[in-house]
N, C-alpha and C positions, 0 to 999 in steps of 0.2 A: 701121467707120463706122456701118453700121447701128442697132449694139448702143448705141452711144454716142447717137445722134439718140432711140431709143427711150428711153434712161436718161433725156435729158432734156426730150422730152414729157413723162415719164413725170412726174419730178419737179417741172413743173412745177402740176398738178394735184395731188397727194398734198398733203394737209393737213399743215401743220407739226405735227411731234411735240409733246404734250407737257412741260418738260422734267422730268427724275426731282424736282430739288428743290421742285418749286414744285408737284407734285403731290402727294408726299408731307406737307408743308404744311397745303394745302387737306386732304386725306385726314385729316390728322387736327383737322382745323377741323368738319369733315363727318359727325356722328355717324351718320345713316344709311347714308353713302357704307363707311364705319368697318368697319360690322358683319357687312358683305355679306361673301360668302365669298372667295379668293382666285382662282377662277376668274370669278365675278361682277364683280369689283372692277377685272379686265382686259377684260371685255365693257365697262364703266362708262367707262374709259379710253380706248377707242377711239373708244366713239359722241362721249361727248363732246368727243372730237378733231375730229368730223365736226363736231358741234355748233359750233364755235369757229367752224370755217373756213367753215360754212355760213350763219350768222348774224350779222348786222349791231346791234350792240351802240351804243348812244346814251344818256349822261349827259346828264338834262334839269333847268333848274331850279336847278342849282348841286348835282349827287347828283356824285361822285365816282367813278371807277371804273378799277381798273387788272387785270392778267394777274389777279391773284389771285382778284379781287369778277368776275371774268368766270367764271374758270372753276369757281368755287362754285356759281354761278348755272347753270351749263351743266351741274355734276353732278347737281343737285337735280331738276333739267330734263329730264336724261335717263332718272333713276333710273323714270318712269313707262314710259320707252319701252322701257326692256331685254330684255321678251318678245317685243315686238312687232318693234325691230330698226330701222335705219335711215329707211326707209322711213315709217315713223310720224312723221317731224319735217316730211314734207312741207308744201306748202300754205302756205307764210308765211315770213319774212324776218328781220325787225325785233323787236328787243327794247326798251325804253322803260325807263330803269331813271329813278324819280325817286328824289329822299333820303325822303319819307316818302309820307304822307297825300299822291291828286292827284284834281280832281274831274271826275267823267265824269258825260252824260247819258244817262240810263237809259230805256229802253223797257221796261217792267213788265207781263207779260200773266198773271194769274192763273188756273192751270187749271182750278180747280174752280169759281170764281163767274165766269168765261168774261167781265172786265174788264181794258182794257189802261189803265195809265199810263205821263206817261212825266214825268221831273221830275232835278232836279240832284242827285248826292250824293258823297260823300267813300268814296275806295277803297284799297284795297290793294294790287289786282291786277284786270286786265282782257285778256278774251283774248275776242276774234271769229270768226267764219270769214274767212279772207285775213288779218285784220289783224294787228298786232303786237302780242307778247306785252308786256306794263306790268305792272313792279314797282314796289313800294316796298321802297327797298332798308335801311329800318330795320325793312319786316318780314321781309326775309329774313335781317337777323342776330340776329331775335329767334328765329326759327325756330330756327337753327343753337343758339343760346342752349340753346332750351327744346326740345329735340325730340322729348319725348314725352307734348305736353301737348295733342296732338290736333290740333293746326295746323296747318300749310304752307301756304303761302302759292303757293311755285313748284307742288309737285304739284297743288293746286287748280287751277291754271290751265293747268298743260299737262294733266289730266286732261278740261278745254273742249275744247282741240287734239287729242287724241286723238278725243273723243266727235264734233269736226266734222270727220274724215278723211272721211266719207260723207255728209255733208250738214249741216243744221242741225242745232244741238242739241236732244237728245232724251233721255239719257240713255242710249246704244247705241251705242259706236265698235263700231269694222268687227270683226268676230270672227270667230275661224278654227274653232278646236275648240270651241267654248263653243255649245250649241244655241240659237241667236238666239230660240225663241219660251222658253223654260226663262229667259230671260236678261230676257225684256221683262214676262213675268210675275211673277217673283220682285219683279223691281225696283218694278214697277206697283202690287203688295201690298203692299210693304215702305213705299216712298214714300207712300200711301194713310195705313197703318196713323200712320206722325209727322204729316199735312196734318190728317188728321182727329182725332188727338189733342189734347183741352181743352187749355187755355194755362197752366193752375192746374193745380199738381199732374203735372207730367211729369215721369216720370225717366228719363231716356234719355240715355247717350252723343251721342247724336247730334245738334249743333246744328240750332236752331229754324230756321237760313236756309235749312236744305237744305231745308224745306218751298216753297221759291219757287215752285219749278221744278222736274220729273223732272232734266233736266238738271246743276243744283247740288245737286240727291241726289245722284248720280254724283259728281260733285266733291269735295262733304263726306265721304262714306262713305270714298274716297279716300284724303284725309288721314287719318284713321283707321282704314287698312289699313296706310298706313306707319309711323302713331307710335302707336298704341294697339287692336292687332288685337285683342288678346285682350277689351276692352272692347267692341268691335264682338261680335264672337261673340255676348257675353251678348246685346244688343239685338238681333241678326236673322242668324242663325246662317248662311243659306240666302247671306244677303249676303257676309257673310265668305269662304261656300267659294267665292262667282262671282268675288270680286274676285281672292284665292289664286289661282286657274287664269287670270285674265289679268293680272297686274301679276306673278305667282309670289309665293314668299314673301317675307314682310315681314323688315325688316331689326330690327322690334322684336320679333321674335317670344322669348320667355326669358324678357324682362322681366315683374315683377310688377305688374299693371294699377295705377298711379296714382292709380287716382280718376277720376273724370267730369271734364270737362273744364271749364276755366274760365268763369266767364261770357261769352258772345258778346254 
């Protein structure tokens, strides 16, 4: 009797599996999810199992969504947590998937001329501290589409999530082995060197937004650890190895660098 009572507490909590067809599927829907290695691809699988059963998923607007646009979204999702582990999806609930383009009000504070706006605009993706993660789920199938043309849309935003496990964003999630002042440095220089870069004449990998904010540095370099590292390197080398020791190796890694990224 006992055994049987424990089986099923037991089973009551344990997140439903999976199932093999419908992963397999997504898996190859999923070009980064793809590339990762065979023991990676079962870390990938588990969390986002946790992922599923932890997170509250909502079609807003007329956006569509069934097992499959779930758990695409939960691999993409997770692929940023996989060093980090469980643990790291903390802190929030709620996903917001719209069909496209949704408009959010924006609180704007620029670090360098130390001015806040705040005004209406059209997004993609939005992630707060506490709040729920918002996709646009025509850019997450563009992602999957194009996925190594510097983009993502989901790693930008859980890249926010990650960076507010410890407070507000700053560009600094919580780090273990990674020497926290080696980390706030690098990044402070790095971010500096694209803020203060003339607007004529840049050529850099690395989109003009992540000037915002240290914060959406983090974010942008981000997506270009996953889809285009070897392009990273050239632009801030110091960045590339911090990001490799926390996110681990990039699933583009082999690939012959593309080209600079589309126009943002």
């Amino acid at each position: 009797m006992p055994g049987r009572w424990w089986a099923t507490l037991r089973a009551r909590f344990e997140p439903t599996p999976i199932a093999d067809p419908l992963w397999r599927r997504a898996l190859g829907a999923c070009p980064l999810a793809r590339r990762l290695d065979s023991e990676r691809q079962r870390q990938l699988r588990r969390l986002a199992t946790l992922f599923l059963a932890r997170k509250r998923f909502h079609a807003l607007a007329g956006a569509v969504l069934d097992d499959y646009w779930r758990l695409l979204i939960a691999m993409q999702a997770c692929l940023p947590a996989l060093q980090q582990g469980a643990t790291s999806l903390r802190g929030w609930r709620d996903v917001l998937i719209y069909p496209g383009e949704f408009k959010v009000r924006r609180n704007h504070h620029d670090e360098h001329a130390g001015v806040a706006t705040e005004g209406d605009g059209a997004s993609i993706g939005d992630a707060w501290q506490g709040s729920p993660l918002v996709l646009s789920l025509a850019d997450v199938q563009l992602d999957l589409e194009q996925p190594w043309d510097g983009y993502n849309v989901v790693v930008h935003e859980m890249a926010h999530k990650l960076d507010m496990l410890d407070g507000p964003p700053d560009g600094v999630p919580p780090l273990v082995e990674i020497p926290r002042r080696r980390w706030i440095e690098q990044f402070e220089l790095a971010y500096n060197r694209l803020a203060m870069a003339p607007l004529d004449g840049l050529d850099s990998p690395i989109d003009r937004y992540a000037a915002e904010s240290s914060s959406e540095y983090f974010a942008v370099v981000s997506e270009l650890h996953y889809s285009q590292p070897a392009l990273l390197r050239q632009a801030e080398p110091t960045i590339a190895e911090l990001l490799e020791a926390f996110y681990g190796r990039s699933p583009a890694e082999g690939r012959e660098p593309p080209g600079f990224r589309r126009a943002g």
